[in-house]
C-alpha positions in Angstrom: -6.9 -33.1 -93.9 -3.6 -33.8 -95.5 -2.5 -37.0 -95.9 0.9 -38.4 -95.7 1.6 -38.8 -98.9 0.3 -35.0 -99.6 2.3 -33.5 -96.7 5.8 -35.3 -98.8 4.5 -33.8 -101.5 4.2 -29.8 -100.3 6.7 -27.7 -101.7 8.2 -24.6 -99.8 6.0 -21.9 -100.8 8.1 -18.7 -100.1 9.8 -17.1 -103.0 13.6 -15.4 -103.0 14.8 -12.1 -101.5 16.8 -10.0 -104.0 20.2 -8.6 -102.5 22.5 -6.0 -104.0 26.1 -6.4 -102.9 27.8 -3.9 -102.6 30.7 -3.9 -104.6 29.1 -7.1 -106.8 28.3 -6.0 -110.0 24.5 -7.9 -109.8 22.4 -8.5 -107.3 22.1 -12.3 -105.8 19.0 -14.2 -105.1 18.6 -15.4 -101.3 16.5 -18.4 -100.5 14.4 -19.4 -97.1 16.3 -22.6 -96.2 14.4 -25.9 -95.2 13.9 -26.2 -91.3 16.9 -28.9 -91.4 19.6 -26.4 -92.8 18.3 -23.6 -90.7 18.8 -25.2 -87.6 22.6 -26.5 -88.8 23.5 -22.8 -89.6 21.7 -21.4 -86.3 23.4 -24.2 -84.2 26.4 -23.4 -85.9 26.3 -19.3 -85.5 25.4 -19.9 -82.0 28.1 -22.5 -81.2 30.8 -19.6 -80.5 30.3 -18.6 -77.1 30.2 -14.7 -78.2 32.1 -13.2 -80.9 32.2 -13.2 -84.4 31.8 -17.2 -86.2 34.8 -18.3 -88.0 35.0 -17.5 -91.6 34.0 -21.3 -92.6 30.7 -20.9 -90.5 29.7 -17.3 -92.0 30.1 -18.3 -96.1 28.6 -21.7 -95.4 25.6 -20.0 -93.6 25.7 -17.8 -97.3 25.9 -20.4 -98.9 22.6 -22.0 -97.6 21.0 -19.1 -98.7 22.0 -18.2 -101.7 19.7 -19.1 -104.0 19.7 -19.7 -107.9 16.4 -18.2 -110.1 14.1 -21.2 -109.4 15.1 -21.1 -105.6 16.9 -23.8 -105.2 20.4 -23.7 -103.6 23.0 -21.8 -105.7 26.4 -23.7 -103.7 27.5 -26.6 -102.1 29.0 -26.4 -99.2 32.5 -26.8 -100.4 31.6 -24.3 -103.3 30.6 -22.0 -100.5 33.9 -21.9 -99.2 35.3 -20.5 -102.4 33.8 -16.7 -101.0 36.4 -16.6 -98.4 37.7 -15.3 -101.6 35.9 -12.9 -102.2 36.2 -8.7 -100.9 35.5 -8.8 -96.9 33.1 -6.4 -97.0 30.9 -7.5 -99.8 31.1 -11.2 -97.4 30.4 -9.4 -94.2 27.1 -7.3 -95.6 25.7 -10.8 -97.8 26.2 -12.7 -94.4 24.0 -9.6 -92.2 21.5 -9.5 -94.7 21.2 -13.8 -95.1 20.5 -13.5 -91.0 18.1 -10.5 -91.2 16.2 -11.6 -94.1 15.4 -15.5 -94.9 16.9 -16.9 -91.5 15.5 -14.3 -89.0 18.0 -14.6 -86.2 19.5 -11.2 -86.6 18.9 -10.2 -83.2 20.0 -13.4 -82.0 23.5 -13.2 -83.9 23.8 -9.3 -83.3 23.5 -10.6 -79.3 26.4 -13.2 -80.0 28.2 -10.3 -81.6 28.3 -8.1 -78.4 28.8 -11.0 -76.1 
């Protein structure tokens, strides 16, 4: 049986999700977020009563999940805000394909989406 000081010590064991962008000139690496930030950026997808989430909430949910080579987090959240930037489109697919993949609430965010 684990001990405590071997359960602090696991590691998250999943790898990264490759992603090509379209319109991006690379693909981008998406991570499988700790249990903490995936219930922020669920909580904070589902906080809208219906409807599409504010810009802020959609890039900082990408930005929980993108991912650098060794799988940690690529952005801050404040960094993350810097794809509001970016072309809508490429934003709006990266943000599907964060839920469908490594947070796994796509039907729950496509039900908001109709609501």
């Amino acid at each position: 049986m684990l001990t405590k000081e071997q359960l602090r010590g696991v590691k998250p064991t999943r790898g990264t999700v490759a992603v090509s962008v379209p319109g991006w000139p690379d693909s981008v690496l998406l991570r499988y977020p700790s249990y903490g930030e995936w219930q922020r950026v669920v909580a904070l997808n589902m906080s809208v009563g219906g409807g599409e989430p504010p810009p802020e909430t959609i890039v900082q949910t990408i930005g929980v999940c993108l991912a650098n080579p060794d799988g940690t987090r690529m952005l801050t959240d404040s960094e993350a805000l810097e794809l509001l930037m970016q072309d809508a489109a490429s934003v709006v697919f990266l943000y599907k394909e964060c839920c469908r993949t490594v947070l796994k609430v796509d039907g729950k965010i496509e039900e908001a989406e109709k609501n």
